[in-house]
FITI-929935 format. One record per residue (C-alpha): x, y, z. Coordinates in steps of 0.001 Angstrom, whole numbers, plus 524288, in hexadecimal, padded with zeros to 5 digits. Example, Ala and Ser with C-alpha at 12.3 -4.5 7.8 and 13.67 -1.06 7.14 Angstrom:
// FITI-929935
<<8300C 7EE6C 81E78>>
<<83566 7FBDC 81BE4>>
END
This chain:
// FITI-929935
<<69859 EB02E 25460>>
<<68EB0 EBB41 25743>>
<<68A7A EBAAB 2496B>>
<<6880F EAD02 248A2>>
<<68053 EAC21 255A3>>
<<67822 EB818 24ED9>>
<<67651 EAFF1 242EA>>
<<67348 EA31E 24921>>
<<66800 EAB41 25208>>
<<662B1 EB01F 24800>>
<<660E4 EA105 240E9>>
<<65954 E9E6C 24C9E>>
<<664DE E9715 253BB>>
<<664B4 E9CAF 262B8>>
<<66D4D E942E 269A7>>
<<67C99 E9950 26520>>
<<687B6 E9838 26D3E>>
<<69414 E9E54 26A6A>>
<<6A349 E9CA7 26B4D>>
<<6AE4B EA68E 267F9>>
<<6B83E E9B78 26986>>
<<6B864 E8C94 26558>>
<<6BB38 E8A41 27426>>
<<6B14B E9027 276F3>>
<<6A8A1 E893F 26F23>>
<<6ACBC E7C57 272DA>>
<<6AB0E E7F83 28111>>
<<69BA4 E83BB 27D10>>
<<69A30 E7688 276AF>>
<<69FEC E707B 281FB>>
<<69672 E7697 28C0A>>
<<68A3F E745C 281EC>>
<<68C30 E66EC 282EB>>
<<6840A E672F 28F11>>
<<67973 E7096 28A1F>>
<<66D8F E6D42 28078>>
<<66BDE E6FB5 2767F>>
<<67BFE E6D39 2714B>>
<<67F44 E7629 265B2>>
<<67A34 E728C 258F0>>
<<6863F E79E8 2512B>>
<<69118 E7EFB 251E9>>
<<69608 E8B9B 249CE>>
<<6A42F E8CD3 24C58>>
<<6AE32 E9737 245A7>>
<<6B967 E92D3 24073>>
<<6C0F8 E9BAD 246DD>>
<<6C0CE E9CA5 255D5>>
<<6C81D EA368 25ED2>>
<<6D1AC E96C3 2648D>>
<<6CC78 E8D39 25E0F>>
<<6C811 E8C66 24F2C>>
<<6BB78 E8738 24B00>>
<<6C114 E7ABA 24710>>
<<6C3DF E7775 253F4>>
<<6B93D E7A30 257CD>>
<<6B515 E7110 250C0>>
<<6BC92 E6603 254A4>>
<<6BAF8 E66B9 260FC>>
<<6AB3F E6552 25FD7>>
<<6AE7F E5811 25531>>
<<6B7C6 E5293 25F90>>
<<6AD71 E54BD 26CA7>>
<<6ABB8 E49E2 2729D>>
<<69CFC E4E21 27388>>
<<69615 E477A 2681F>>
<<68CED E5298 26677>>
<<69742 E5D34 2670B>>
<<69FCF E5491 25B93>>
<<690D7 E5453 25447>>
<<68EF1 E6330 254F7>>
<<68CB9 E6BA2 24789>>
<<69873 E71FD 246AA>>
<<69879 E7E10 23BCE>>
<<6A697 E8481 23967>>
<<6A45C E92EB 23611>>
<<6B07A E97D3 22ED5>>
<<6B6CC EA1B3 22335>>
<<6C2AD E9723 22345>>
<<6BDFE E8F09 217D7>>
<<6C6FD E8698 213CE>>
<<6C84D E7754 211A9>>
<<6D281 E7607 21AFD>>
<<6CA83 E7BEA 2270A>>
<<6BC03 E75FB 22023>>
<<6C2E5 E6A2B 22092>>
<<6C817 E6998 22F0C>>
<<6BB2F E6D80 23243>>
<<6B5E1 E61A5 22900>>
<<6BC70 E58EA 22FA7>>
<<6B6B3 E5BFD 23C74>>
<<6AA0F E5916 23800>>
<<6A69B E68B9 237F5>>
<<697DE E6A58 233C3>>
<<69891 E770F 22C64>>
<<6A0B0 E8265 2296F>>
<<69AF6 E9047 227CA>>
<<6A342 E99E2 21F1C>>
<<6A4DC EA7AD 22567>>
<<6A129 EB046 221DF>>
<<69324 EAA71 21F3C>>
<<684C9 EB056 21D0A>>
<<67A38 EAF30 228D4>>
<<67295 EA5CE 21F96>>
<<67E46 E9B40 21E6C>>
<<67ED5 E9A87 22BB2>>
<<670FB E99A4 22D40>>
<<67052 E8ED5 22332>>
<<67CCA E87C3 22839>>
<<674AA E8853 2373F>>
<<66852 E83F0 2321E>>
<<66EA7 E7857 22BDD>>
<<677FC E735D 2367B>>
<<66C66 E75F1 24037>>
<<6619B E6F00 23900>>
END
């Protein structure tokens, strides 16, 4: 996560938040429903502690808050495979990221979702 939030800073983006656990996450999407600006992305793991990434996942596709169910959602994973792309596929996921992966994929990955 550290590395990430390094890597995102340094593309200029300043406003990261982090979760260690999906639950976690889900809660901070919860609470930033009432804060502006909403996230723009989200870069989820595939493996969490509790939860996996996937459900993650779909839990933000089956909010009932529109603009959490509209949010970029970009697995980050080394399990590539076309059963677990195509789980993710079918919850309308918006990207994966391949682990282990260069500073400038991410970058260009970022830049692309965020432009």
């Amino acid at each position: 996560h550290i590395i990430v939030e390094m890597l995102l800073n340094d593309m200029g983006v300043t406003q990261v938040d982090t979760a260690f656990t999906g639950k976690e996450g889900l809660n901070k999407i919860e609470k930033a429903l009432e804060e502006d600006p909403f996230y723009d992305l989200i870069l989820c793991d595939w493996n969490l502690g509790g939860m996996q990434g996937i459900e993650v996942l779909r839990h933000v596709r089956e909010s009932e808050h529109q603009k959490v169910q509209e949010l970029k959602f970009v697995l980050v994973t080394a399990e590539v495979g076309s059963k677990n792309q195509a789980k993710a596929k079918d919850l309308n996921v918006t990207m994966f990221i391949e682990k282990p992966f260069k500073h400038e994929d991410l970058k260009g990955h970022v830049e692309e979702l965020l432009s």
